[in-house]
C-alpha positions in Angstrom: -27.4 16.1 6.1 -25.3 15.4 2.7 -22.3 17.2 4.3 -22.6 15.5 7.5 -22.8 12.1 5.2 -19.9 13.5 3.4 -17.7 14.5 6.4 -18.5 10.9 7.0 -16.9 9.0 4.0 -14.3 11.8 4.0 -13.5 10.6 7.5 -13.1 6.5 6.7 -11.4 7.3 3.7 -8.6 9.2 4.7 -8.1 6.2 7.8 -7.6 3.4 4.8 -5.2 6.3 2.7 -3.1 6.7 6.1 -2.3 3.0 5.4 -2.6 2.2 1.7 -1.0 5.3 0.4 2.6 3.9 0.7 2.2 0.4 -0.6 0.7 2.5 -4.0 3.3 4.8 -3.7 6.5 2.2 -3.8 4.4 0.5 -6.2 4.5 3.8 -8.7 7.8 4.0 -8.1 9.1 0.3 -9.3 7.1 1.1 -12.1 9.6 2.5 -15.0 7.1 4.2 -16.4 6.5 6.5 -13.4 9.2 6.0 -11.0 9.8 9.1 -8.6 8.5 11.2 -11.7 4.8 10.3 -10.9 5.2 11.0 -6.6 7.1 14.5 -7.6 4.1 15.8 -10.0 0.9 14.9 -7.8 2.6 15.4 -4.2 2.9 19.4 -4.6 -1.2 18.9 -5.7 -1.2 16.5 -2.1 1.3 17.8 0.4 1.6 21.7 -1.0 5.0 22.9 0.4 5.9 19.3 2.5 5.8 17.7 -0.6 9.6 17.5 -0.8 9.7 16.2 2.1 7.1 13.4 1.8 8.9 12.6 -1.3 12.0 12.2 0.9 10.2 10.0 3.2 8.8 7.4 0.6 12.8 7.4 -0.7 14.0 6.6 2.4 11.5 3.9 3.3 12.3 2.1 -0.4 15.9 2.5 1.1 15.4 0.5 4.2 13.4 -2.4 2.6 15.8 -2.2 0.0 18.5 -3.0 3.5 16.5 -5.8 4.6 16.7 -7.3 1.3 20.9 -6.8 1.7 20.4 -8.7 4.8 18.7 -11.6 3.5 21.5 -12.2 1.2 24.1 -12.7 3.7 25.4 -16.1 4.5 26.9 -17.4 7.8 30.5 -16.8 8.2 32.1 -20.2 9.9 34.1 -19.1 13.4 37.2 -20.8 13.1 38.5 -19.6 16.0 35.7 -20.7 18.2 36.2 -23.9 17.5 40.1 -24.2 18.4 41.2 -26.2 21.4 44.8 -25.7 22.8 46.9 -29.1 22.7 48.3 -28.7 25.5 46.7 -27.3 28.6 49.3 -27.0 30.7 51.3 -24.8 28.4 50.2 -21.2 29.6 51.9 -19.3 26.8 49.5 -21.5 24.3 46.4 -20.6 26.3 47.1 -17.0 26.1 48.2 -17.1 22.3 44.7 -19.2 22.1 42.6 -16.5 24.3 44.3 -13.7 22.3 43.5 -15.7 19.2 40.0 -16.3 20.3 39.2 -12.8 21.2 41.0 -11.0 17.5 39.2 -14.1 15.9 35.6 -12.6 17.0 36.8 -9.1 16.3 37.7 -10.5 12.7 34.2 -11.9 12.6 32.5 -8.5 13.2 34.4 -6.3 10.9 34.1 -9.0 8.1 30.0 -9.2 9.1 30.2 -5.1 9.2 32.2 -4.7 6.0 29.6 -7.2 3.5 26.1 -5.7 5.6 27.3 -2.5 4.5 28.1 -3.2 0.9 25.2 -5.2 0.4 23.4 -2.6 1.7 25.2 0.0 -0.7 25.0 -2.2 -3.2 21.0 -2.3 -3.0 20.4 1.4 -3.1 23.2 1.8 -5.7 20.9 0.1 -7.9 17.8 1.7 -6.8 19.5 5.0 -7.2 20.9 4.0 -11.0 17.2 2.6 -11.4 15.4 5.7 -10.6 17.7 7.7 -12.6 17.6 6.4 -15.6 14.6 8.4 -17.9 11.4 6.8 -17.7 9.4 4.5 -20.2 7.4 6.1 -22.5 3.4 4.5 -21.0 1.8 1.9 -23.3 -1.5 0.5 -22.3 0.3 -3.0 -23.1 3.4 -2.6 -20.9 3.8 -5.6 -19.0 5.8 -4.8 -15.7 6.7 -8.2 -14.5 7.8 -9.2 -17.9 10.5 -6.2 -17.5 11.6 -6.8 -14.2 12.2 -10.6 -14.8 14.2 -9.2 -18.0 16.7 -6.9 -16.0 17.5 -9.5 -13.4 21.2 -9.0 -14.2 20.9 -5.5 -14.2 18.7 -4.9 -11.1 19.0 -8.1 -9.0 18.3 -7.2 -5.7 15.7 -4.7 -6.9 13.8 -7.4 -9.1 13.3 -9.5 -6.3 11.8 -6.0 -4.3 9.3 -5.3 -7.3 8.6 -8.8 -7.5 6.9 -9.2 -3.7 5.9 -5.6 -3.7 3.8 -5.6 -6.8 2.2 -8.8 -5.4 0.1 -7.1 -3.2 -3.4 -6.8 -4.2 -4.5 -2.8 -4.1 -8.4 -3.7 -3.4 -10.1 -6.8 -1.6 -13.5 -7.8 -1.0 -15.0 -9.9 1.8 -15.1 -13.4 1.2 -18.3 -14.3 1.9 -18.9 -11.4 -1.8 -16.5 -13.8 -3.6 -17.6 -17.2 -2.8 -21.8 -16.0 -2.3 -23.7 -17.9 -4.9 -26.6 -15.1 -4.8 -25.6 -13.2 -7.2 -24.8 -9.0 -7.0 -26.5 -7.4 -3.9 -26.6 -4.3 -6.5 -29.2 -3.8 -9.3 -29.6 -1.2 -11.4 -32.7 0.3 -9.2 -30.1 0.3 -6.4 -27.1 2.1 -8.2 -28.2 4.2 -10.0 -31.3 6.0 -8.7 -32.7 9.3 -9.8 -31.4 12.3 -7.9 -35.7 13.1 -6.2 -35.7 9.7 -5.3 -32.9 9.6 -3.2 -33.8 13.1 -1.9 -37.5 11.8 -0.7 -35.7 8.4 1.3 -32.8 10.4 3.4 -35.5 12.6 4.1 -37.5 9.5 5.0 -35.3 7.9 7.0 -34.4 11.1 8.8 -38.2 11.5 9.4 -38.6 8.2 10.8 -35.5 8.4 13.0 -36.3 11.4 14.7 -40.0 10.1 15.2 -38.8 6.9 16.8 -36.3 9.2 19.0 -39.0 11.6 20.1 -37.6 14.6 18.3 -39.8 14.8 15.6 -40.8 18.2 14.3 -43.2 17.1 11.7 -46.7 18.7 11.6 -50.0 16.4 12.1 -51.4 17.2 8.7 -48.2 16.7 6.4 -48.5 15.2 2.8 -47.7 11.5 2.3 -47.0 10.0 -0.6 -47.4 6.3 -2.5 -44.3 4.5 -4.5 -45.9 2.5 -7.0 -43.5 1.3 -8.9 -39.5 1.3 -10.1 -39.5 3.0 -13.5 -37.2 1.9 -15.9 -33.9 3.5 -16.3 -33.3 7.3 -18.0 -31.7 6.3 -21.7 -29.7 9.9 -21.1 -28.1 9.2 -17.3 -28.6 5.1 -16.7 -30.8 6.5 -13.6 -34.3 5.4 -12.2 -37.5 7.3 -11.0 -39.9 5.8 -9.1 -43.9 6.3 -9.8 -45.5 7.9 -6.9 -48.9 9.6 -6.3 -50.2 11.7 -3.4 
């Protein structure tokens, strides 16, 4: 029963870590305390003999955000050539000079478009490359992150703005209806922390009753029952709580 329970959570964990993992991971990452340091210790724990390549993986995703971020920055190059009208129409030599014009113009246009995506885009991982390595921050429980980041803006520009919108994201949430309720914690400490035989005695219960109302019950006419009293108040050594029962 516990293992099948535990199978269970196992199961719906792993489905929100499929997801989540790589938002914590860039996170780690555009933290200089950690930076690829932290994902190259625990992934051999994690991935075994892949973790090279995860590592690789989560490098190379930081490097296409890191594009789109390039891409952002680019402003609108004007056509002039577009917008040319020939004088004279009747002039056929001017119309070709003007088609030949017109057509070299756009070529113009895409190298020029080519040439700035592809330094902007260099120019974003050159500075996630010089961030990543540089040493690492020594860890200080009083480190604040967004403090540094807003202080290397010069250094790091297109990376500041990166870390800025990726350490935004909130790692947990709750349902709304938990943070606006006005009754109070669902949990109390008879609910959270609960002796080990008590919560033996209500899986067992609830397994009983399940299989009764299913038909399937196996349980002889003459078993023992037994009477909770009361909640007794909570062990002093383990913050857990035994209930009074008697046969």
């Amino acid at each position: 029963m516990i293992s099948m329970i535990a199978e269970s959570m196992l199961a719906k964990f792993n489905s929100y870590w499929a997801n989540v993992n790589v938002v914590m991971d860039v996170a780690a990452i555009l933290d200089p305390r950690y930076k690829m340091k932290l994902l190259e210790f625990y992934y051999p724990n994690i991935y075994g003999n892949n973790s090279d390549l995860e590592v690789e993986k989560i490098k190379n995703l930081c490097y296409d955000l890191l594009d789109e971020y390039g891409d952002s920055d680019e402003s609108p190059v004007d056509d002039e050539g577009s917008s040319y009208m020939p004088t004279s129409t009747s002039n056929q030599v001017a119309q070709m000079k003007f088609r030949l014009s017109g057509a070299m113009s756009s070529f113009d246009l895409f190298v020029n478009n080519s040439s700035n995506s592809s330094k902007k885009h260099g120019s974003a991982r050159m500075e996630f490359n010089h961030f990543i390595d540089e040493g690492v921050l020594n860890r200080s429980e009083n480190f604040d992150i967004l403090a540094w980041w807003k202080s290397n803006d010069l250094e790091y520009p297109t990376l500041q703005r990166f870390a800025r919108d990726n350490l935004a994201f909130p790692i947990t949430t709750i349902a709304s209806e938990s943070a606006f309720s006005t009754s109070g914690s669902l949990l109390s400490p008879h609910r959270s922390k609960l002796h080990p035989k008590t919560i033996e005695a209500m899986m067992c219960a609830q397994n009983w009753l399940w299989s009764e109302i299913n038909g399937s019950s196996t349980l002889s006419g003459d078993c023992t029952l037994q009477s909770i009293l009361d909640d007794g108040e909570p062990n002093e050594e383990d913050g857990s709580c035994v209930a009074t029962i008697e046969d």
